[in-house]
C-alpha positions, 0 to 999 in steps of 0.5 A: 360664155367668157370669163374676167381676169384673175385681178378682177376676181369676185372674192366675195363669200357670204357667212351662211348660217344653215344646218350641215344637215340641209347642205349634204347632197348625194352622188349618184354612181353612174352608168359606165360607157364599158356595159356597152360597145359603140356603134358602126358607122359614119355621121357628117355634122354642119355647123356655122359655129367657130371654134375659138380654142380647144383649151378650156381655159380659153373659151366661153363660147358654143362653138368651142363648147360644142367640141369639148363636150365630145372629147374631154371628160367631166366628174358631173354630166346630165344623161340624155334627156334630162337636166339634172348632172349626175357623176360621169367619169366619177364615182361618186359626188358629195357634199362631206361638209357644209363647204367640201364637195368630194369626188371619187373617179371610178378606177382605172381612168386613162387619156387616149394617149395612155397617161393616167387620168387621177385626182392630180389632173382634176386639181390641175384642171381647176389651179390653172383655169383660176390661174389663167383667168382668160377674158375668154375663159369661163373661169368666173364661174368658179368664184365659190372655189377656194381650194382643190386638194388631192387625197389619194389617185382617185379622190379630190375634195373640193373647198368652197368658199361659202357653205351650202353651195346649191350651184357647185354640181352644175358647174363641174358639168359646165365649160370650167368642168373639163378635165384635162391632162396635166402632162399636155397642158401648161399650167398657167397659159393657153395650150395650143390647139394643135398641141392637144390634138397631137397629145391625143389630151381626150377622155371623153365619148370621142377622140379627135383624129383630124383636126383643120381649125374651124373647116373640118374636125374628125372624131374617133369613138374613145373605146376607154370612156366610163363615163354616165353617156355610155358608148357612142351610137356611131362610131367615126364623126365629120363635122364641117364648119360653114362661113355660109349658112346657106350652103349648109342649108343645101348640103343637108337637103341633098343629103351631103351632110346628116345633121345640120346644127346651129345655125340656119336661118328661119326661113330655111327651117321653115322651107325644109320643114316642107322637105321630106328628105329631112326632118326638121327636131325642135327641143327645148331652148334655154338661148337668149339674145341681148344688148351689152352697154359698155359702161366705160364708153357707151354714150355718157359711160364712165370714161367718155368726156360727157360722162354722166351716170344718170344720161348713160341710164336714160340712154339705156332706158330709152333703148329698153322703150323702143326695142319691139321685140313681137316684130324682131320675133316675127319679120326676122324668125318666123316665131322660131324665137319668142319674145323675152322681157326677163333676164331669167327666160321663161320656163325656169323658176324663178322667171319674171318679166320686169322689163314689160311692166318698166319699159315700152308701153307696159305691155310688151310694145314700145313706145316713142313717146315714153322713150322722148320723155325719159331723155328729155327728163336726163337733159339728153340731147338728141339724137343719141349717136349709138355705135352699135356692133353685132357678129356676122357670123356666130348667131346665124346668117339672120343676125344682119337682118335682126339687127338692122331691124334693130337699127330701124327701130331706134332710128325711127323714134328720131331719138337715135342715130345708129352706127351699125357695124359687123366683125367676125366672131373669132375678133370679136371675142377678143375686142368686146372684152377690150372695151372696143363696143360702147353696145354690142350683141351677145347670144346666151347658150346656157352652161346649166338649166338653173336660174343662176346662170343667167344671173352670176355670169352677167351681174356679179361685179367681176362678170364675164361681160367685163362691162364695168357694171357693179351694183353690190346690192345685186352681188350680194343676193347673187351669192345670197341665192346661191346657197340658199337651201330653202326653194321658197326663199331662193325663188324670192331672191331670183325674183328680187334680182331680176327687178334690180338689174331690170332698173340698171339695164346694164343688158337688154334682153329681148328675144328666147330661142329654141334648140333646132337641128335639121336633120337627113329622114334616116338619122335618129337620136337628135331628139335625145341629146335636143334636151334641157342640159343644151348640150349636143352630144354627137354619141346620141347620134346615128343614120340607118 
């Protein structure tokens, strides 16, 4: 989850020729948090997940994520349980012209400090996450938004750029969807952490009271939310961050801690799955894990001084040969995560595997002989020097071992010679955007269950990756597919993209994971909000 800058914008609408009759699409009115009163109670989280910035013009990643979705207020959410985005504190969501998405907030919407909460902040919310484009920012996302116009307190009419937008509702749920108070944050920079905390900018389930970055963060149930989620099962929430997930691992069997989520490692879950002072939830997994190649500077790429396109590609290719993924599956996750040969991960439409039939063995192994002939074939010396980086601390404590194995694999080809290195998350989201890693690891925690998102976010030429990749051949059916009402021929198109990009490598995708949360044997709810939309939500949540 990241964003490019505002100069490097994707501006590219295609002229869709479809009937305004297909394109319409009703809003549901949505249940309201009023009908019901909150729990009692107190509920402690764990977590190794870091927070980069509350502002959500300012993060694309699970950590910051997970705080927004308790604290700010979207016009489109998914009820627990499912995927599909209904309105939350809106009233109603529909398309009123092939290309104007209107929204209606229910009456009487207010912050927790009092202000207002009208159409006006809606169109702030959008103007300035455009505005600010953040390298770290999800505004990429919005790069069918035209325009946002207010037409009275309570109605905004959003202005695509192209028609029949099948996506646009899935991303006012999305980190560019939160709602924010415009009288709290500025409107073309980041807004300090502790400046939203002390104007109390939430409207969501929760409201923050303490907030100590990334050690601790206290929430308080929002007795004024209306939104599709209802009233919280309990009412005060802790959650604690870990530099080490195995403290977690302890605090939660001793029952210091409720809820254990994101991220212990495999071993631990499968040795408190024998424990039975917890129980270990398991839901449906829409996150990949991947290598990024940095165009500009990876072996070959584009500003190195033996640049060479066609090398940089078998260097790629040759990586793409070599990575088994069964053993990485196995040895370092205990099958807690499957293989992934696809950039789409299985269960969704429009899922294939290119990368089994192009690459390795052809059948999901690798292979070292293709691998040697793929270079020799480019008049690749070897072995390739490969700097090769991955995060300590944001994917669990087993991404040491997953890449290490990683390191082994490439290396005992005689192909390559790897230079691993680590760097704290909170660094290593500043530097990836800065061309700092020629190739470097990255997680995907999915914004909707839609096969776009793992798509336009990655491969559009202005991506969040800011890896310099560009193929306008790819661009164009990206936002072919995004307003192609037919299912069918959508479907075709996803399929299409996925063998292209799987001939440019611009990522190598190779592991898929599912949701898991240990929790203590008297906590229940967590199978509710372990759903298809991949977002936890603390309200679900409750302890006898």
């Amino acid at each position: 989850m990241a964003s490019a800058s505002m100069h490097r914008r994707r501006g590219i609408a295609l002229a869709a020729g479809f009937s305004a009759a297909a394109l319409v699409l009703a809003g549901c009115a949505a249940g309201g948090g009023d009908e019901d009163s909150s729990g009692g109670g107190t509920l402690t989280i764990g977590t190794t997940d870091k927070v980069t910035t509350l502002d959500p013009a300012g993060s694309y990643d699970n950590g910051s994520f997970a705080v927004m979705n308790q604290v700010f207020p979207f016009l489109m959410n998914s009820p627990y349980g499912t995927s599909e985005v209904e309105p939350d504190i809106a009233e109603s969501a529909e398309y009123t012209a092939p290309n104007e998405y209107t929204v209606t907030l229910k009456e009487g919407l207010k912050f927790a400090n009092g202000n207002d909460l009208t159409a006006s902040d809606v169109k702030f919310s959008f103007d300035r996450q455009v505005a600010i484009a953040d390298e770290n920012g999800p505004s990429a996302l919005l790069y069918n938004l035209d325009s946002v116009e207010v037409v009275d307190d309570t109605t905004v009419v959003f202005k695509l750029k192209s028609d029949n937008d099948q996506i646009f509702p899935q991303i006012l749920s999305s980190p560019a969807g939160p709602i924010v108070d415009e009288d709290v944050f500025a409107a073309d920079a980041l807004t300090p952490d502790d400046e939203i905390v002390d104007g109390n900018a939430f409207a969501g389930q929760y409201v923050i009271t303490s907030y100590k970055f990334n050690d601790l963060v206290g929430y308080k149930s929002n007795p004024d939310y209306q939104g599709v989620l209802g009233a919280p099962k309990t009412e005060t929430v802790n959650v604690k961050y870990y530099a080490d997930a195995s403290n977690m691992k302890l605090d939660v069997q001793e029952g210091n801690i409720d809820v254990a989520f994101r991220s212990l490692s495999a071993t631990d879950i499968d040795d408190l799955r024998g424990n039975d002072k917890v129980k270990v939830v398991e839901g449906p997994g829409g996150e990949i894990r991947y290598i990024v190649f940095n165009f500009n500077t990876q072996p070959y790429g584009a500003e190195t001084p033996e640049a060479d396109p066609a090398k940089a590609l078998a260097v790629r290719q040759a990586v793409a040969d070599l990575i088994d993924r069964e053993e990485i599956a196995s040895q370092v996750y205990k099958d807690t995560y499957t293989p992934l040969y696809s950039f789409v991960p299985d269960g969704l439409t429009g899922a294939i595997q290119p990368l089994k039939e192009l690459y390795g063995d052809g059948e999901g192994g690798a292979d070292v002989d293709k691998a040697t002939k793929t270079l020799e074939d480019a008049g690749v010396e070897v072995p390739v020097e490969l700097n090769l980086q991955y995060s300590n601390d944001h994917y669990g404590p087993s991404s040491g071992d997953e890449y290490a194995l990683i390191k082994d694999q490439l290396e005992a080809s005689g192909l390559f010679t790897v230079n691993l290195q680590t760097t704290e998350w909170v660094q290593y989201s500043k530097d990836r955007t800065a061309d700092v890693y020629p190739a470097y690891q990255l997680g995907w925690f999915p914004d909707y269950s839609d096969a776009d998102n793992y798509l336009s976010p990655f491969f559009l030429t202005e991506n969040f990756l800011g890896n310099h990749y560009s193929n306008q051949e790819v661009n164009d059916l990206i936002l072919e597919q995004s307003v192609e009402a037919d299912a069918d021929a959508r479907t075709a198109l996803i399929e299409e993209i996925q063998e292209k990009v799987a001939a440019d490598l611009s990522t190598v995708p190779y592991l898929q994971g599912a949701q898991v949360a240990v929790v203590g044997s008297d906590v229940e709810g967590t199978e509710d909000t372990l759903d298809a939309s991949f977002k936890f939500r603390y309200g679900a949540i409750s302890k006898g």
